[in-house]
C-alpha positions as CSV (number, residue, x, y, z in Angstrom):
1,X,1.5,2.2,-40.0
2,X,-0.7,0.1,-37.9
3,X,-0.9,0.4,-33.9
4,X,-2.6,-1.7,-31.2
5,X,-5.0,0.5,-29.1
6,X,-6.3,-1.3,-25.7
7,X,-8.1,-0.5,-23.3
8,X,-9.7,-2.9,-20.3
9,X,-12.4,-4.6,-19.1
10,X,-11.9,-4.3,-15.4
11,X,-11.3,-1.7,-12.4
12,X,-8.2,0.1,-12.1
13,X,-7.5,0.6,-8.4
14,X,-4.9,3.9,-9.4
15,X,-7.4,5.7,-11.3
16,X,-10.8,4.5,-10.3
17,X,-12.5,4.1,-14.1
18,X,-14.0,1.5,-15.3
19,X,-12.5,0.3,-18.6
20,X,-14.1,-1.1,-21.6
21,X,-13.3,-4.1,-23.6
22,X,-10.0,-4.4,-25.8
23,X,-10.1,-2.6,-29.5
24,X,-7.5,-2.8,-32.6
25,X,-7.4,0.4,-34.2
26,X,-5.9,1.2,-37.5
27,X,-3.8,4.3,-38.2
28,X,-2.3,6.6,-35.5
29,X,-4.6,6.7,-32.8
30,X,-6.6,9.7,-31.3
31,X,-4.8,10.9,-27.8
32,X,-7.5,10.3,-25.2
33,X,-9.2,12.9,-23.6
34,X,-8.1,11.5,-20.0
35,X,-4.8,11.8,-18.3
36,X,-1.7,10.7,-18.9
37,X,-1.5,7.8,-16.2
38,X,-4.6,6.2,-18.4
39,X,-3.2,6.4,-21.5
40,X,0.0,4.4,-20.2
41,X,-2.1,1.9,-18.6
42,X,-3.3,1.1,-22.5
43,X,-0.4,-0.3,-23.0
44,X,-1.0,-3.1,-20.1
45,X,-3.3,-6.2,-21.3
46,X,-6.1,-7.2,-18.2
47,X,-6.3,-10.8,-18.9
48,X,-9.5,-12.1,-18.5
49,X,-10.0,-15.1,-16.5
50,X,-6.8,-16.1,-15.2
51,X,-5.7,-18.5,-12.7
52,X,-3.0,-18.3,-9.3
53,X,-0.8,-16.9,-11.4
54,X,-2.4,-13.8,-13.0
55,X,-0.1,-11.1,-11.3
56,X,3.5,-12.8,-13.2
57,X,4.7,-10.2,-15.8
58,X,3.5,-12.2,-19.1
59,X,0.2,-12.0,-17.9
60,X,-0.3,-8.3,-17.2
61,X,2.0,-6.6,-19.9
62,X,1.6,-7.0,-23.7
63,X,3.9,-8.9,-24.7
64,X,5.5,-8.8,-28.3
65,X,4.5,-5.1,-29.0
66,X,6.8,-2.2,-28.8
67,X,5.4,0.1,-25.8
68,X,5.6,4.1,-26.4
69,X,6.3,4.7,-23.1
70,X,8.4,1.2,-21.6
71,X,9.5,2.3,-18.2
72,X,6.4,4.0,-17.4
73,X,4.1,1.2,-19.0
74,X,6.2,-1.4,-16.9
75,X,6.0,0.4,-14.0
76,X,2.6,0.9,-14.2
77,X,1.6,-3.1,-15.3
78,X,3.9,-4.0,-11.9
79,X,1.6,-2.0,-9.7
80,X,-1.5,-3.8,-11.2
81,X,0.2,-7.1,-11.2
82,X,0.4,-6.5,-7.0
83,X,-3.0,-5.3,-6.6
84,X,-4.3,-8.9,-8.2
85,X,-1.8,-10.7,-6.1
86,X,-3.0,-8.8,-3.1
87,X,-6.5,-8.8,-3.9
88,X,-7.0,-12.2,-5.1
89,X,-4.3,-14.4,-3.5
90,X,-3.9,-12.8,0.3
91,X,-7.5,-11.2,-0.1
92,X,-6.5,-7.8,1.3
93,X,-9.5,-4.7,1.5
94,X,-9.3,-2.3,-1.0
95,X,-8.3,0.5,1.3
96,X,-4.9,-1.4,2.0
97,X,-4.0,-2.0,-0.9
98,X,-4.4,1.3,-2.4
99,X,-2.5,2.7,0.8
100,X,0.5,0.7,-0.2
101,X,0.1,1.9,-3.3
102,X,0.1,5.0,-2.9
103,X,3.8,4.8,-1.0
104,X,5.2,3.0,-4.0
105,X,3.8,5.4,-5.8
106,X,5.5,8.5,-3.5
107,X,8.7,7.0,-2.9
108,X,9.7,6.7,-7.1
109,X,8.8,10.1,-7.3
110,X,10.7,10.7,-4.5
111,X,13.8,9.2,-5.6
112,X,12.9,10.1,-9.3
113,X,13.9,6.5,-10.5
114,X,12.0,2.9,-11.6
115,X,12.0,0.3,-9.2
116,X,14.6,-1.6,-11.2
117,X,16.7,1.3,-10.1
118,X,15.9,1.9,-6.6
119,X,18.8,1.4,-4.4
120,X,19.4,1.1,-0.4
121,X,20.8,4.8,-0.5
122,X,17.1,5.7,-2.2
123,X,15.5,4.5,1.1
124,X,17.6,5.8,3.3
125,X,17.5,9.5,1.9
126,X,13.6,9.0,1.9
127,X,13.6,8.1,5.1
128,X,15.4,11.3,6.5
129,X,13.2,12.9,4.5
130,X,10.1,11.9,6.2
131,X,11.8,11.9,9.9
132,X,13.7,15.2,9.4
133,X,11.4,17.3,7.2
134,X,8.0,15.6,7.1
135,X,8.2,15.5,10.6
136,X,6.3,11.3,10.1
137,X,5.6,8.9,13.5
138,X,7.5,6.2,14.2
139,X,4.8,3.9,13.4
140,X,4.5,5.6,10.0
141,X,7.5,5.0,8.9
142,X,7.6,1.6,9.6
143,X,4.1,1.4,7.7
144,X,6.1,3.4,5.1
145,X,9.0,0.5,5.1
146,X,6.9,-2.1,4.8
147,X,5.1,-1.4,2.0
148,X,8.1,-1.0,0.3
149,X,9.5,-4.0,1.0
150,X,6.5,-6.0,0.4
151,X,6.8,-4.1,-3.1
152,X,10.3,-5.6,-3.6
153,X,9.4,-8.5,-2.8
154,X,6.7,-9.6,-5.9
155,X,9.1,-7.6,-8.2
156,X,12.4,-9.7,-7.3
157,X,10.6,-13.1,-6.9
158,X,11.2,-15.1,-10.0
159,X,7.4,-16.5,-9.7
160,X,6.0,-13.5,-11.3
161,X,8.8,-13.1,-13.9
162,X,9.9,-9.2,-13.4
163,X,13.7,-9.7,-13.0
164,X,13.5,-11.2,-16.6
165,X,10.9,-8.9,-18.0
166,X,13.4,-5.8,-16.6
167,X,16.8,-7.7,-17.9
168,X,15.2,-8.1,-21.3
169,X,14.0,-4.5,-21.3
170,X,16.1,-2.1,-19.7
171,X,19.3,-4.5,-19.0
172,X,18.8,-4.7,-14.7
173,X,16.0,-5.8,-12.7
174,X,15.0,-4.7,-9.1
175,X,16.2,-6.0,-5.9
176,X,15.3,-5.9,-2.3
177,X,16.5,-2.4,-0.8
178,X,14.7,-3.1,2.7
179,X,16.6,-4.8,4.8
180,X,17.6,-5.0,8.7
181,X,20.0,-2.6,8.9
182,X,17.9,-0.2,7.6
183,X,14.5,-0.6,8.9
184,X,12.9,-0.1,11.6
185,X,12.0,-3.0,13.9
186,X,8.5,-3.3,15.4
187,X,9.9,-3.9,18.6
188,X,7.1,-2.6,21.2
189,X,3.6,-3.3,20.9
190,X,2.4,0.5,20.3
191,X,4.1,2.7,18.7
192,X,2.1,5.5,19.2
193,X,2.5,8.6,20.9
194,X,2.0,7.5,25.7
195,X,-0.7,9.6,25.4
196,X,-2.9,7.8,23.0
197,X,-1.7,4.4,23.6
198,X,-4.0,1.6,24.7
199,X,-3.9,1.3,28.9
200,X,-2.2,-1.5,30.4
201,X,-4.0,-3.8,32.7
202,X,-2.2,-1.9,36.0
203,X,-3.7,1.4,34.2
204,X,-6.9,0.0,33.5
205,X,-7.4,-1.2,37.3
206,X,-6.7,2.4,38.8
207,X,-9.0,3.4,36.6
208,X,-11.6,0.7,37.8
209,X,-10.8,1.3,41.1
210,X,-11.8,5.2,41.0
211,X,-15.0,4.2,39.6
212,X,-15.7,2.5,42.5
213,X,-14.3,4.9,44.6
214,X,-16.8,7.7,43.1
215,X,-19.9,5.1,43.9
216,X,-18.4,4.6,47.7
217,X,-18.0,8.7,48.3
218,X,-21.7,9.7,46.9
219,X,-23.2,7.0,49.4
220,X,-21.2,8.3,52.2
221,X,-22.0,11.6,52.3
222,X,-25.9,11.1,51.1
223,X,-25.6,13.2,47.7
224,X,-27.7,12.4,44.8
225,X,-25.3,10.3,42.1
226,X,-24.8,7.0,43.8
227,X,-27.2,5.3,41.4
228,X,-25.5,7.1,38.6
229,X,-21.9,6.3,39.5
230,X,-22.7,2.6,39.8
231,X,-24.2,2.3,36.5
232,X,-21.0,4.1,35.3
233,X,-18.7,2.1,37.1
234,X,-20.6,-1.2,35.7
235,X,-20.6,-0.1,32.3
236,X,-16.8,0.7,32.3
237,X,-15.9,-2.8,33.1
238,X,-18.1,-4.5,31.1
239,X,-17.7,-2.4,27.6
């Protein structure tokens, strides 16, 4: 019995190694002596080189192998096939991208299910999870939302092949479970808690004002700290 053993020759954003380049190994091969998220991710291919469309489904899994592990190996080559497509065709920061991981990532174990089985009902109990349990801001669960649905998104769009990869291999494929109704709209421009919002202009001009006011009061009554409230009031509307 003969089995394919690969490895990579790039950075995995979900694990942060550094993989070497692709082996064939003969006979049952040795478990490695890392975790189990690595050895899944042996059975996705890193192609090297690669043009626009290097995040599509024929291009990060193997194809024409049987996988040990299918739903977790498709899983796993879907969340590197959106880190290329984020990284190389919208050119987002690391730190973003392994943020929206990381709610991917929370949200299936969450609703204990692959993506080509999420479901609006999925969201929705997630979601009243984090408000009535987790306790999580407004602004955080829209954050939360969106990832998700950008998620959806590259796995439903037939330019990177998944619906057919899923259909083929587990007889569904995802579909888009954010939608309006339930979502949450960015409708104001912070979401944040009143107290640590940015202040509005009418704020910020009180605030101006009582600088100047301060300058005014130690000049009046001839204390020391006129000089200093100037240079206080200056820098405050010039920062």
């Amino acid at each position: 019995m003969f089995e394919v053993e690969w490895l990579f020759c790039g950075f995995n954003s979900r694990t942060s190694l550094l993989w070497g380049f692709g082996v064939v190994a003969c006979g049952v091969a040795e478990p490695h002596a890392l975790d189990a998220r690595f050895t899944r991710r042996k059975e996705v291919v890193e192609v090297l080189g690669g043009g626009s469309g290097d995040a599509s489904a024929r291009l990060v899994l193997l194809q024409g192998v049987s996988l040990l592990q299918p739903e977790d190996a498709v899983f796993d080559a879907m969340l590197e096939g959106w880190t290329r497509q984020q990284r190389g065709g919208r050119r987002l920061q690391s730190k973003t991208i392994g943020d929206r991981l990381r709610v991917v990532e929370r949200f299936s174990e969450f609703a204990n299910a692959y993506p080509w089985q999420w479901t609006a009902s999925d969201l929705d109990d997630w979601m009243t999870h984090l408000i009535g349990v987790v306790r999580r801001a407004e602004s955080t669960i829209r954050s939360n939302q969106g990832a998700i649905r950008l998620f959806c998104d590259y796995v439903t769009s037939p330019h990177y092949q998944w619906p057919a990869e899923c259909e083929e291999r587990f007889g569904t494929h995802p579909v888009q479970i954010c939608h309006e109704w339930n979502t949450v709209a960015h409708l104001v421009e912070c979401e944040g808690r009143p107290g640590r919002g940015p202040m509005t202009r009418a704020e910020l001009q009180t605030f101006f004002d009582h600088a100047d006011d301060q300058v005014e009061r130690a000049v009046r009554i001839g204390r020391k700290g006129a000089l200093a409230a100037y240079r206080d009031a200056t820098v405050f509307k010039v920062m």
